[in-house]
VEXSEVEX-958154 format. One record per residue (C-alpha): z, x, y. Coordinates in pm, 1 decimal. Layout:
// residues N
(atom (Z, X, Y)),
...
This chain:
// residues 217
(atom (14676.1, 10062.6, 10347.8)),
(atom (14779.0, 9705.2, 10293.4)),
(atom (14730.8, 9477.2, 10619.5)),
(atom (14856.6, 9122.6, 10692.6)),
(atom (14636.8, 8942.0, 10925.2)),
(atom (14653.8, 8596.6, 11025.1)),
(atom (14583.1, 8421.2, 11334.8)),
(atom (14703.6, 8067.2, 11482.9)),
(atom (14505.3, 8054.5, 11806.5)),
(atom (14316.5, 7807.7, 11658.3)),
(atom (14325.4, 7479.7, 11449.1)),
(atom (14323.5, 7740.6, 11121.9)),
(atom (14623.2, 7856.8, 11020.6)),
(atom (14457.4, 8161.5, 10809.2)),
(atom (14577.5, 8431.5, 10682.9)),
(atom (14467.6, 8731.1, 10434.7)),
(atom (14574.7, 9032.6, 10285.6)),
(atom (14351.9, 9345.3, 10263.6)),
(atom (14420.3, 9690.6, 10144.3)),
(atom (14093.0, 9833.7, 10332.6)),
(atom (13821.4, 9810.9, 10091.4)),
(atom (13821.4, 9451.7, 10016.5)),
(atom (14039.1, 9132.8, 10059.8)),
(atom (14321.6, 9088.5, 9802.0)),
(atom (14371.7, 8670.8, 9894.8)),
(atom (14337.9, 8469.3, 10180.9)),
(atom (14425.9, 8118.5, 10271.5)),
(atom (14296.6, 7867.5, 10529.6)),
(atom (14389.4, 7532.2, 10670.3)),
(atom (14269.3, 7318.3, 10918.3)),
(atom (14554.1, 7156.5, 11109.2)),
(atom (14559.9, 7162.8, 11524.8)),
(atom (14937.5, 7056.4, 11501.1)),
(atom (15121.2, 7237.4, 11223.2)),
(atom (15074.0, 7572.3, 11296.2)),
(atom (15478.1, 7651.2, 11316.6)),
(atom (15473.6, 7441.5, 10955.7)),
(atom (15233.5, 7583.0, 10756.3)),
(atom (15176.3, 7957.6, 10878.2)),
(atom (15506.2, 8118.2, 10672.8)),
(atom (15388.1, 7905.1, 10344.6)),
(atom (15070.6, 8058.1, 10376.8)),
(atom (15185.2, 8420.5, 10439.4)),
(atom (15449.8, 8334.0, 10137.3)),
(atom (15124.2, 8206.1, 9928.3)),
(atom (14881.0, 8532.9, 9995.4)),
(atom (15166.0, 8784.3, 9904.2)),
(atom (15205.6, 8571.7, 9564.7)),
(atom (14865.4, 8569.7, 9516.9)),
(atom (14802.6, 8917.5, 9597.3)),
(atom (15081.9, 9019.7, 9334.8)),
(atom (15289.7, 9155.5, 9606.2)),
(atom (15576.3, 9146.9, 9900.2)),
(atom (15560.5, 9144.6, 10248.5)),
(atom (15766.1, 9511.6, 10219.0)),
(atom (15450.1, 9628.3, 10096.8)),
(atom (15284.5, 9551.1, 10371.4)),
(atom (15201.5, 9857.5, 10610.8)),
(atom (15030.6, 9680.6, 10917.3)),
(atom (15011.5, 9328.5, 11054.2)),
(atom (14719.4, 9201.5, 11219.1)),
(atom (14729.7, 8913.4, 11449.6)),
(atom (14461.1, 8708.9, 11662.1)),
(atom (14587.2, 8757.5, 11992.7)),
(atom (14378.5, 8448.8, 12131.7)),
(atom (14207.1, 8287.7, 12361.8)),
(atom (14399.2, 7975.5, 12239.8)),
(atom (14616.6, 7691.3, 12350.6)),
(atom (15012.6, 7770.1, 12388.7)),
(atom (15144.3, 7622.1, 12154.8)),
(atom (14965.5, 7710.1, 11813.2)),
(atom (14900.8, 8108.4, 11953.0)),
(atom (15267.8, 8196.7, 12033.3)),
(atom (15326.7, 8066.3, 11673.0)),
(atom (15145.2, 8387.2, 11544.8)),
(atom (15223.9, 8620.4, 11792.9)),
(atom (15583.1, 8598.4, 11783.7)),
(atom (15557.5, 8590.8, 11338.4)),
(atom (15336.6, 8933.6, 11367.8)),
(atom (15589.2, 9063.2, 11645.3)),
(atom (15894.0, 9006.5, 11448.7)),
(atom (15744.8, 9087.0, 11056.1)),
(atom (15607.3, 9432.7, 11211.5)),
(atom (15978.2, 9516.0, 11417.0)),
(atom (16156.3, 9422.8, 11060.7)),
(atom (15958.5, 9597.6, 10839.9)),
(atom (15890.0, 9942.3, 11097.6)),
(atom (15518.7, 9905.2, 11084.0)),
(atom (15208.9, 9880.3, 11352.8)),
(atom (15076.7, 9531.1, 11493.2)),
(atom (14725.7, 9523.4, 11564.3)),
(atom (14634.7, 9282.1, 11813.0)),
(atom (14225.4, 9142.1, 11787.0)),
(atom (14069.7, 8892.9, 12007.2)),
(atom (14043.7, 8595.2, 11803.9)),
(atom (13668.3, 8539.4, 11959.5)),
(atom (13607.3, 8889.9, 11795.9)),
(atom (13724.0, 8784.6, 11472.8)),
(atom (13446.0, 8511.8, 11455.8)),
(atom (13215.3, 8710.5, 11581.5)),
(atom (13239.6, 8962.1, 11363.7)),
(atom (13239.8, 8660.4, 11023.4)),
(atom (12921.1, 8561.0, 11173.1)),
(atom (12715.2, 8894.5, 11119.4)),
(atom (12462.8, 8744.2, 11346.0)),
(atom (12236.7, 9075.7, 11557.1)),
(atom (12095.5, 9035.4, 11885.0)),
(atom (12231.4, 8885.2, 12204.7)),
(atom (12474.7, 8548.5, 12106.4)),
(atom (12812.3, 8393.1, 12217.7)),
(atom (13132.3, 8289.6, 12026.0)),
(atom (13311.0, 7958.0, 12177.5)),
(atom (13568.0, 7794.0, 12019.7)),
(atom (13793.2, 7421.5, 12131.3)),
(atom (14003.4, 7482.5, 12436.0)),
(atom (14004.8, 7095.5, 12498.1)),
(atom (14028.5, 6921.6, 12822.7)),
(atom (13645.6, 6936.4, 12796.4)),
(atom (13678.7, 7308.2, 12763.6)),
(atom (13567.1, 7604.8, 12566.4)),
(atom (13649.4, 7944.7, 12533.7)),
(atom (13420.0, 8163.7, 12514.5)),
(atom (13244.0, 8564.7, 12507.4)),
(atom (12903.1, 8680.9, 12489.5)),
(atom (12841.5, 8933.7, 12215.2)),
(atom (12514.2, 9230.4, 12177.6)),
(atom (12614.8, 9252.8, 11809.9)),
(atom (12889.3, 9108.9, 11521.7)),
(atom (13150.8, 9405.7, 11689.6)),
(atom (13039.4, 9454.3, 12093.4)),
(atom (13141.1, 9229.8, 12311.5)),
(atom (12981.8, 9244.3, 12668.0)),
(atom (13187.5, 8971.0, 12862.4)),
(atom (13544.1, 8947.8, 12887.9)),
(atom (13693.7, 8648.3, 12734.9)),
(atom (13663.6, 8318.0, 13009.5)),
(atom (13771.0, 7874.8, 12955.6)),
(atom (13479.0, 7685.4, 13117.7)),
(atom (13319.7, 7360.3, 13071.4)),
(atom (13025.5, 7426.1, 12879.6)),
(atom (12780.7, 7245.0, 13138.6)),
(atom (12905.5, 7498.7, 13375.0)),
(atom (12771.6, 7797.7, 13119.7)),
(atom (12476.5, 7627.4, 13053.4)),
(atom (12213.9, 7872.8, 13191.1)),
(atom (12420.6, 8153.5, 13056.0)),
(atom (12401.6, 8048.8, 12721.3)),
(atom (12080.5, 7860.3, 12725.6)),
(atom (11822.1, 7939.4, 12403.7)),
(atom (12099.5, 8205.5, 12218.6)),
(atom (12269.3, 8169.4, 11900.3)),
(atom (12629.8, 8020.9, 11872.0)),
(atom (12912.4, 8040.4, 11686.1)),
(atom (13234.7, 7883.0, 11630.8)),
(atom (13383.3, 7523.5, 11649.7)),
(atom (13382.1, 7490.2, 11997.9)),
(atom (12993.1, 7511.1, 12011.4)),
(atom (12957.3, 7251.6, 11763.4)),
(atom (13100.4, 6977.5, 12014.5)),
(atom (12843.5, 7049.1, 12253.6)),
(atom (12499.3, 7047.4, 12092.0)),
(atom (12315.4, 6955.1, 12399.7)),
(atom (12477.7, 7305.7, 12542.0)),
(atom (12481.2, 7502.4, 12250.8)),
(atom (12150.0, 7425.1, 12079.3)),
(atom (12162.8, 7686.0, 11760.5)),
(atom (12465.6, 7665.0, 11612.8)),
(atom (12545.5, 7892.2, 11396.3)),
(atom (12821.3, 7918.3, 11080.4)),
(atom (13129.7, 7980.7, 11108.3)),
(atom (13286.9, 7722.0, 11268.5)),
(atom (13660.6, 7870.4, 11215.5)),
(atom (13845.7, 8143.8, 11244.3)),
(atom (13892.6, 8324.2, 10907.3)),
(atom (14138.8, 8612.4, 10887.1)),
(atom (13995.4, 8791.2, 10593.2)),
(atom (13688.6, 8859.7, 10857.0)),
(atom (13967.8, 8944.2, 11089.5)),
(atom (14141.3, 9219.1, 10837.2)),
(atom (13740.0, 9366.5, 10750.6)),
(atom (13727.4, 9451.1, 11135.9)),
(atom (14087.6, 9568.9, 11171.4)),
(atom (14009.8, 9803.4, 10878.2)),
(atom (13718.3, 9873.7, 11041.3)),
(atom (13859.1, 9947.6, 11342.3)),
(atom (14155.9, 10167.9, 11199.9)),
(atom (13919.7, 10388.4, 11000.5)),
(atom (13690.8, 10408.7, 11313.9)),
(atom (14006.9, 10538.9, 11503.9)),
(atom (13945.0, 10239.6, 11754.2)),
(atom (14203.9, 10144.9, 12013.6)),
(atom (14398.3, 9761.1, 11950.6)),
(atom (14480.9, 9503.3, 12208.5)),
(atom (14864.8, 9452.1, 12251.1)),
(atom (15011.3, 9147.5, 12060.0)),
(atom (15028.3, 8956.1, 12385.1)),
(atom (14859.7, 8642.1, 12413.5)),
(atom (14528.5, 8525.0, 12613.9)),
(atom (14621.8, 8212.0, 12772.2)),
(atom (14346.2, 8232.6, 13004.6)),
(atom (14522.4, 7912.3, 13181.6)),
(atom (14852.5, 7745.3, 13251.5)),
(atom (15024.6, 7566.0, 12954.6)),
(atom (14994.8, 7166.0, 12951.7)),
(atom (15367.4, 7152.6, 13011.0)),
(atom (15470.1, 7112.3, 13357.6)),
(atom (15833.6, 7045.8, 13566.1)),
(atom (15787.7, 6672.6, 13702.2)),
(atom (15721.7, 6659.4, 14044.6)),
(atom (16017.2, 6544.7, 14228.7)),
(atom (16237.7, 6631.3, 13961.9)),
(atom (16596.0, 6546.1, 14024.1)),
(atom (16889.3, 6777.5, 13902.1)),
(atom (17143.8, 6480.2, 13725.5)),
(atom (17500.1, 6722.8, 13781.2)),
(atom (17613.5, 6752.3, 14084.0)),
(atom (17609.3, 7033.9, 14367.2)),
């Protein structure tokens, strides 16, 4: 087994190589805007690392999200198109999942990460892999109650202190914990999501209103 996981659904670009005992190298870099820029670099600098090539590779692993547009299409569409060239499974993960599982923390507590516009996304977890709530965006005063006096993890909790009020390591995404689970996961004979993204909303892009068509009819 040698799987290539990375994610992009967040500001880390991260990605890692594991051959499902341990992680072989992993790389991580904080950069909301770059994703497109720095994601094949990285792959290009864990495979070095590592001491081997991608066509040694025999499953990709890829946070499918919640995340903005932009920087999650980034990865899905990489993990789509390494795993059609190279014949080989793509194992889709909830990115929320990811950092809940890096976390380790037991007993009842809740991943959120940025989804801006005053925004987080966020899940509420019984334990580092069992997820109770499906994946939502809220404002955090809006989850307040819900997540009132329980442990929280992941950078979106750290903007909101006055919401989030035991804040918990880590605060990003880290794709060697997101390899561990797929491993996990695959030796478990657990089911993967499909590498299609969780928008969860409508992109920031929009047609103009009263957008006029310049040729004419």
């Amino acid at each position: 087994m040698l799987l290539l996981a990375f994610d992009t659904a967040t500001p880390a670009v991260t990605v890692a190589l594991h051959d499902g005992r341990r992680v072989l190298a992993e790389s991580t870099e904080i950069d909301a805007r770059r994703h497109g820029e720095l994601l094949m670099p990285a792959v290009d600098r864990v495979l070095r690392e590592a001491g081997t090539v991608l066509g040694d590779v025999t499953g990709i692993v890829v946070g499918v999200g919640p995340g903005p547009y932009t920087g999650l299409r980034v990865g899905l569409v990489t993990a789509v198109s390494f795993a059609d060239v190279l014949g080989v499974p793509v194992h889709g993960i909830c990115t929320l999942d990811g950092l809940a599982y890096a976390a380790g923390v037991q007993g009842p507590f809740v991943v959120a990460t940025d989804a801006r516009r005053k925004e987080v996304y966020w899940a509420r977890y019984e334990s580092p892999r069992a997820r109770v709530t499906d994946p939502a965006v809220d404002r955090p005063g809006d989850i307040a109650d819900e997540v009132a006096g329980v442990p929280a993890v992941g950078a979106g909790a750290a903007l909101y202190p006055e919401v989030f009020t035991d804040v918990r390591p880590p605060a990003d995404q880290s794709a060697a914990a997101l390899a561990a689970l797929a491993a996990v996961k695959l030796a478990d004979g657990e089911e993967f999501l499909p590498p299609l993204p969780l928008y969860l909303r409508r992109p920031d892009a929009q047609v103009p209103a009263g957008y006029k068509a310049v040729l004419p009819k």
